[in-house]
N, C-alpha and C positions, 0 to 999 in steps of 0.2 A: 718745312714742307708747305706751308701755308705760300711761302713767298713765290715758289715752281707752281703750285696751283692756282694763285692769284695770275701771275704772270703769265702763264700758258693759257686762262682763260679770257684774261683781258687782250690780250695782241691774239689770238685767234680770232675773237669774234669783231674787235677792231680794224683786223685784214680782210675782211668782207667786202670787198667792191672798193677798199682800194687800189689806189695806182699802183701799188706792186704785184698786186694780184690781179690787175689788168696785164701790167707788163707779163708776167708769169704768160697770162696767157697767149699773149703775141709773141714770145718766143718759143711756147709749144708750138704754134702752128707753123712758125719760121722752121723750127730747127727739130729733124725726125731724132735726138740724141736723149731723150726725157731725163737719162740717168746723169748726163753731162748738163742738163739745166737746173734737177735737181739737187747736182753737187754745187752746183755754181750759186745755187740761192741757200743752200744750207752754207757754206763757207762766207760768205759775204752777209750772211744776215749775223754770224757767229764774233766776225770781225768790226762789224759797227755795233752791234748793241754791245757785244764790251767795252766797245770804247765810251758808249751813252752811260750804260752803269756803272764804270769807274767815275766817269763823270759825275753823276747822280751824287756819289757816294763822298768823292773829293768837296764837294761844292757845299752838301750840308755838313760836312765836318766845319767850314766857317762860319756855321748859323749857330745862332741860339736855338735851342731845342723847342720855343714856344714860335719863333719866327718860320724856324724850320719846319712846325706841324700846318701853320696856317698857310705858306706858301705850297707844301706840298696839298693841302684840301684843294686852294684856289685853281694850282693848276690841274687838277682832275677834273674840276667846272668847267677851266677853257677847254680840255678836251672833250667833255663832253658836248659844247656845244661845236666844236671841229669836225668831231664825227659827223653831226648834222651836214655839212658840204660836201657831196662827191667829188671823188678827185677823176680825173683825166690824167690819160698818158701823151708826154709830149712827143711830136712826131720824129723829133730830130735824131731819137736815138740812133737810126740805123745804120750811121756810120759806125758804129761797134760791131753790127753783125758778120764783118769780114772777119773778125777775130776768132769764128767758130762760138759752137755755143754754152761751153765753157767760162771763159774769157768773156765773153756778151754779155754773160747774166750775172757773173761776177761784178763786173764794174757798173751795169746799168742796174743792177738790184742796189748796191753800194752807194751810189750817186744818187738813184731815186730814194731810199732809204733818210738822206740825209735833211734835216727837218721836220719829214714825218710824222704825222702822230703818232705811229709804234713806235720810230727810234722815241720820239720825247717820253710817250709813254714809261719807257724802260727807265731813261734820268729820273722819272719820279718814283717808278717802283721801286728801284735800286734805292734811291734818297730815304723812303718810305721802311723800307723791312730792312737795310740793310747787312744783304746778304746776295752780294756780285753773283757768284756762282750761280747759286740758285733763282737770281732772277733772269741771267742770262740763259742757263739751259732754259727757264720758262716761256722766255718773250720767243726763242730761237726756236722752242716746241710749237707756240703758236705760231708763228709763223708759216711752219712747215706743215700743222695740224690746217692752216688754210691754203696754202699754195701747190704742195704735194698733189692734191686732187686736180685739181686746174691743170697743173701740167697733165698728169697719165691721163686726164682726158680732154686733149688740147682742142676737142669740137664744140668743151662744155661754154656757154655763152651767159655773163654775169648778168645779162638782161634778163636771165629766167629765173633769178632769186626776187623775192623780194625785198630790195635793196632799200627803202622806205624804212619798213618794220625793224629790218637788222640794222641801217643806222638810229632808228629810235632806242632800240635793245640795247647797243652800245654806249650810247650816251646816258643811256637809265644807269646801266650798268657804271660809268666813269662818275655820272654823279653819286651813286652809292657807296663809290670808294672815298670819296672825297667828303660826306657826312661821317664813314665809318671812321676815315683823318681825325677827324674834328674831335669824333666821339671815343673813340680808345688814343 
């Protein structure tokens, strides 16, 4: 349970003003389908982050379990200092948009996803608790627990969060994962 709660809290509050959750919202205002962009980002966010948490989970099985704990602290550091950089959405996607908005959000949430700080986040959660399932339904909750809203209200504009404070919150947050690494 800890690990769907960690998960879901950490990639929620991680997807706050980023690029997916910009794009999220340039396809609400593109496309009047909410329930076809919302399937389209629930399915594509389900399909890379299992693949990030198998990852996660493959990769520390060839670690020492002491190498293993300090790599996974380190990288919750460089996340936290990642979150610090707002991301931008690149303009080119819109040659996807003929695809409907299905199809669109699928493959441009998939592609923007890849690199990310929530997909990487999830390789370390996964690495971290190992327990796929459950970090996958968690990162995939958070996801949805941030982009869900964006779409059904596709006039809503991420310039009116305080996007300062929640990338500070986030990065407090990624570095206390990464002491708590250290420390249990």
């Amino acid at each position: 349970m800890e690990a769907l709660l960690a998960s879901t809290l950490t990639v929620a509050i991680a997807e706050i003003g980023d690029k997916t959750q910009l794009l999220a919202l340039i396809l609400a205002a593109r496309f009047k389908n909410k329930t076809a962009i919302i399937l389209g980002i629930l399915l594509s966010t389900l399909a890379n982050h299992f693949a990030a948490a198998w990852f996660g989970q493959w990769a520390i099985d060839w670690l020492s379990p002491a190498i293993a704990t300090y790599l996974v602290a380190f990288s919750f550091f460089a996340i936290a200092l990642w979150v610090l950089v707002p991301d931008k959405v690149d303009a080119e996607e819109s040659r996807f948009y003929q695809m409907g908005p299905f199809l669109a959000t699928f493959i441009l949430f998939f592609l923007a996803e890849m690199g990310d700080k929530t997909q990487v986040a999830t390789v370390i959660l996964s690495a971290k608790y190992d327990a796929l399932a459950m970090v996958v339904a968690g990162t995939t909750l958070g996801m949805m627990i941030a982009n869900v809203p964006v779409v059904i209200a596709g006039h809503f504009s991420a310039d009116k969060l305080p996007l300062t404070w929640i990338h500070r919150g986030c990065a407090l947050l990624f570095f206390l994962l990464g002491v708590a690494t250290l420390i249990w």
